[in-house]
N, C-alpha and C positions, 0 to 999 in steps of 0.2 A: 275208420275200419279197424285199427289196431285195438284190443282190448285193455291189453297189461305192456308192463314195461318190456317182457321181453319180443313180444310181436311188436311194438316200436320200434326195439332193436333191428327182429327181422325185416321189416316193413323199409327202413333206412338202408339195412345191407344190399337189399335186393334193387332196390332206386339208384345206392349208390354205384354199385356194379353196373349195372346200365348205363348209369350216366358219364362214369368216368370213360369207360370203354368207344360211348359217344362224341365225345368229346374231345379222345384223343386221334381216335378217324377223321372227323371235323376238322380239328386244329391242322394235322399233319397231312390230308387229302388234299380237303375242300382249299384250306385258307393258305397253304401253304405247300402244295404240290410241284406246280407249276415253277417256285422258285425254290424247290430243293431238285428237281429234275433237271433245271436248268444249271445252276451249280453246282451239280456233279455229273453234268454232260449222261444222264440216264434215262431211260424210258419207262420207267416205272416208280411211282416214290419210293415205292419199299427198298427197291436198288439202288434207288441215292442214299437211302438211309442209311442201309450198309454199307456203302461204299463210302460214307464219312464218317463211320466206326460208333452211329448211332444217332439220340437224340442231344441237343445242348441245351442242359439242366446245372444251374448253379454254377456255372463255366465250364464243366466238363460235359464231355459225351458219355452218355449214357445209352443202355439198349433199351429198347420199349418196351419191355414189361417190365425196369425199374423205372419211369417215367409212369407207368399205370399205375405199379404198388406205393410209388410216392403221393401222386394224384389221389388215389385211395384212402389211402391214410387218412390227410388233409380233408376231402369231402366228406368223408364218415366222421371225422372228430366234429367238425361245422357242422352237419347234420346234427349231429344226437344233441348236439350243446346250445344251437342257434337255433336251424335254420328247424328245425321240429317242433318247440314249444314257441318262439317268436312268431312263427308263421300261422298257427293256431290262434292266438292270442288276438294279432291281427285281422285274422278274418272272424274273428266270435267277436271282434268292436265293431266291424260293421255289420255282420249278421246274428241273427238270435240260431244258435244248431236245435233249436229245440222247434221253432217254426218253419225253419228254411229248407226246401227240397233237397234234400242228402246232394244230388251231383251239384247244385247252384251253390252248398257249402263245401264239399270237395274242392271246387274248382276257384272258389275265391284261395284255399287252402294253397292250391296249386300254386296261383298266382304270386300270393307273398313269398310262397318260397323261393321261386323264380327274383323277385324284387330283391329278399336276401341273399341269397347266395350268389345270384351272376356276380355284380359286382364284388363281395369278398372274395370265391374264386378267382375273378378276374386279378383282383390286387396281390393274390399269392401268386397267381401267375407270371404279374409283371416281373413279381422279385423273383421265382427259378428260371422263368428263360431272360431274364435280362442279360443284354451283352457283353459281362465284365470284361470280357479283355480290351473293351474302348474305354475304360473307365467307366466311373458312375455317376451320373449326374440327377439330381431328384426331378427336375424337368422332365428329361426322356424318360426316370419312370413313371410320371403321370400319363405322358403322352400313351405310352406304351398301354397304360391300364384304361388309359379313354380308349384306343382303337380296339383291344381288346371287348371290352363292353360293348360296344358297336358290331361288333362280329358278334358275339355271343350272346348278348341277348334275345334277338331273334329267332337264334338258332335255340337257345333255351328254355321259350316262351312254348313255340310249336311245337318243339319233341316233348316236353313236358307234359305237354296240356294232351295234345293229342296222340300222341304214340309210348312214351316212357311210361308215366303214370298209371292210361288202359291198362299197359302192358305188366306193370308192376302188381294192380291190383287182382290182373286174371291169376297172374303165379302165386299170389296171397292167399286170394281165396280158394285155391289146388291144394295148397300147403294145410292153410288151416281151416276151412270151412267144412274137408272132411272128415279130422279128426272132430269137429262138434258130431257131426250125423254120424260119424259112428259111435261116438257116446250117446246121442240118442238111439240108435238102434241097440246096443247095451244093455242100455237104464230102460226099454221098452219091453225086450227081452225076459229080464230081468223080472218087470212086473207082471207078464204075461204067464212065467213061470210059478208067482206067487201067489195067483188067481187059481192055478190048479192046482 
């Protein structure tokens, strides 16, 4: 969908803002609710969070929107560097874009992205929530980045495919499919007025 480099850029900001924002509800609700509620004796995650003075990122506690601007960072650099030309490349070996039904090449597109980046996410992640004040052992961070993987890539498969991406390409095409039509109503304009 994207034309030029800078709609790649925006096309990446827009995924990537969903996705981290996804992600860290996922990580902190879903997967990890339950035993922040219970070790901070609260009834809501959000009020365990504060009440343990945030998230724990690189061994300190951190508040949630520097854990999203970090995650950010991080997914948008691996986007625009990886996980955008690699994942293209991928799906143009096993499909031709020039025979292949647009959504049946979209969606292989989808999918390598998903293939690359879960797991390099996941491996950045092992290393900012990893536990340093038990030490570090390279074991638990594998272990850490396999259970990681295991959670999320299902969870990144299905929002992906079916919810983030839809959703990424209806605000693309909001964004820019009507700056075309209204240069075509313009350039139409334009020649209608030079007719008379």
């Amino acid at each position: 969908m994207p034309q030029n480099k800078f709609q790649k850029l925006m096309f990446a900001f827009i995924t990537v803002i969903i996705t981290v924002h996804a992600y860290v509800f996922f990580s902190l609700y879903v997967v990890n609710g339950n035993t922040l509620m219970a070790m901070n004796e609260e009834t809501s995650v959000i009020a365990a969070i504060n009440k343990q003075g945030g998230v724990m990122m690189c061994g300190q506690m951190l508040p949630i929107w520097a854990v999203i601007l970090v995650e950010f960072c991080l997914a948008y650099s691996l986007e625009i560097f990886v996980g955008q030309p690699l994942s293209f490349k991928l799906a143009s070996k096993v499909f031709d874009m020039k025979t292949t039904h647009p959504v049946l090449f979209e969606t292989a597109i989808i999918c390598a992205t998903v293939g690359i980046m879960c797991p390099t996410m996941s491996f950045i992640a092992a290393f900012l929530y990893y536990p340093y004040g038990m030490g570090f052992h390279i074991f638990t961070l594998l272990a850490n980045w396999l259970k990681l993987i295991c959670f999320n890539f299902p969870f990144a498969y299905f929002t992906q495919l079916f919810f983030i991406q839809p959703s990424v390409r209806t605000i693309f095409k909001m964004i820019f499919v009507s700056n075309k039509d209204n240069k075509k109503m313009i350039k139409t304009e334009k020649e209608l007025a030079s007719v008379r």
